[in-house]
N, C-alpha and C positions, 0 to 999 in steps of 0.2 A: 619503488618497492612498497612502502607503506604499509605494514603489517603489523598486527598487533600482538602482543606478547604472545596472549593464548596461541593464538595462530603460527608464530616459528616457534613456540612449547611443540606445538603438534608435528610440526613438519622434521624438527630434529628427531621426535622420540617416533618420528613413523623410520624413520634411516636408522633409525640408533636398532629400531626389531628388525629392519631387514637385513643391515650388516652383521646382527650378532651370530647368525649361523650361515651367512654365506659373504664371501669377501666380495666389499665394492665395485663397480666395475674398473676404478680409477685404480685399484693397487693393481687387481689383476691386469690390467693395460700394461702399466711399470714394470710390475715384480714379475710377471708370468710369462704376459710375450714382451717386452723390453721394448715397449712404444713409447717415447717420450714427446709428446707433442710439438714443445718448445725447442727440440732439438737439441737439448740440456745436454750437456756429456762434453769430451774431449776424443778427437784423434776418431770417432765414430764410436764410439766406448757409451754403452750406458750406466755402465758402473757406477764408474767417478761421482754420478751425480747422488748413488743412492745414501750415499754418509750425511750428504747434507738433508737429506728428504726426511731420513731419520732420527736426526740431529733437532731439527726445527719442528719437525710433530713432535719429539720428544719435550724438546726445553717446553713448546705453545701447550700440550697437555697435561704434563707431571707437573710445571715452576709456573709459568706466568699465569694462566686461567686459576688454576688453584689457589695463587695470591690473592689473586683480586677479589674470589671467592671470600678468604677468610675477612678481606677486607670488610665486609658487612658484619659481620660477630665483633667489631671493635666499636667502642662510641669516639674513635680518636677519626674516624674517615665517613667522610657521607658520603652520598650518592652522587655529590661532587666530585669530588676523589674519585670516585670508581670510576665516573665517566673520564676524566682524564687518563685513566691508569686502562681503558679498556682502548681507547682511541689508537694505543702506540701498538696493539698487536697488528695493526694493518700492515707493516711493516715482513712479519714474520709470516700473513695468510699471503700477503700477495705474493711474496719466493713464492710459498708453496703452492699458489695456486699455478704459479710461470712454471714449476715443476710438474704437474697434472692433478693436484689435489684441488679442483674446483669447489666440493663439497662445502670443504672446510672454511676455503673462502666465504663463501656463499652467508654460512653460517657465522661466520664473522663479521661479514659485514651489514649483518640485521641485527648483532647484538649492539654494533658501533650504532646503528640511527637510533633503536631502542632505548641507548642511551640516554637520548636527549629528549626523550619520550618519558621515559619513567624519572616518578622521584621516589618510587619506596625500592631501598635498598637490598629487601629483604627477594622481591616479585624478582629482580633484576639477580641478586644472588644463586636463585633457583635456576635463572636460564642459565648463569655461567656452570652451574652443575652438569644441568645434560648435557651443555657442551663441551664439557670437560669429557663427561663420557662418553661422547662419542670421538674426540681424539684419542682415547685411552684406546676403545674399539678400532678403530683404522689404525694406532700405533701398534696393536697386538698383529695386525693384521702386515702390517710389513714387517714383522719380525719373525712372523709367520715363512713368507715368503723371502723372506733378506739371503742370500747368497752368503751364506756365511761361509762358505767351504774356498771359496777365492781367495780367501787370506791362507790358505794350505801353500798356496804355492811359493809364501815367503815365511817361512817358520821361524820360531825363535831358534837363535844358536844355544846348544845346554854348553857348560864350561869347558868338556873336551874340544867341541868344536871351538872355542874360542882361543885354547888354547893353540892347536894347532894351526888356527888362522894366524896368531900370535907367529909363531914360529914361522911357519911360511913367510911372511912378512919381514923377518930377520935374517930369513934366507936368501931374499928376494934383496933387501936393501941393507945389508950389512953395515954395524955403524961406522 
């Protein structure tokens, strides 16, 4: 890979302008026509897999990139630190890359060598920003798309219904 800061600066904030007003081609695959490459899913279902797709862009862009982030505003972590604390989200790009988010991988895994490349915390801080925003953008972008309306066909019970479930059940199994 061998690239230099500036150069994945450019290549993430070149995805970061094209995804802001038209979705990537990776959610549209997933969320649009329900192509999963990896064959991810149960029973032929592609469903099942999208809580975790959303799940794990969630926790990698709102909690862990942003930690590591603040971790440079503290004199208590150096760029020691970070580089160990940035090393563990392979973990969390590679799921999502086995899910169809290659992107993100991608960009992961040029933060991870970067790593070991940079010592100013501050240069290194800046990338975890736009990579941060651009999983903000791709998680806007499956929430966009997210089948929210399949959870309709298991509703919550209001208390009438529970009650009569209630009863039924004492009807059914008498003590």
């Amino acid at each position: 890979m061998s690239k230099t800061w500036q150069e994945v600066e450019q290549i993430m904030q070149d995805e970061i302008s094209r995804i802001t007003v038209s979705p990537p081609d990776e959610i549209l695959k997933m969320f649009k026509y329900h192509i999963i490459e990896s064959g991810m899913g149960q029973a032929g279902q592609h469903y099942n897999g999208y809580p975790f797709i959303h799940g794990g862009m969630r926790m990698l862009g709102y909690y862990i990139i942003p930690n590591i982030y603040r971790m440079a505003d503290s004199d208590l972590f150096t760029m020691e630190h970070m580089r160990w604390h940035i090393k563990k989200i392979k973990i969390e790009t590679e799921f999502l890359g086995y899910c169809g988010l290659h992107t993100q991988e991608l960009f992961g895994d040029y933060l991870i060598e970067l790593s070991d490349q940079l010592e100013d915390k501050f240069i290194f801080r800046d990338l975890l920003g736009t990579y941060a925003l651009y999983l903000e953008i791709v998680n806007s972008w499956i929430q966009h798309f997210y089948p929210w309306s399949v959870g309709c066909v298991n509703l919550r019970k209001s208390p009438e219904e529970l009650k009569e479930l209630a009863a039924a059940i004492n009807r059914a199994y008498p003590a």
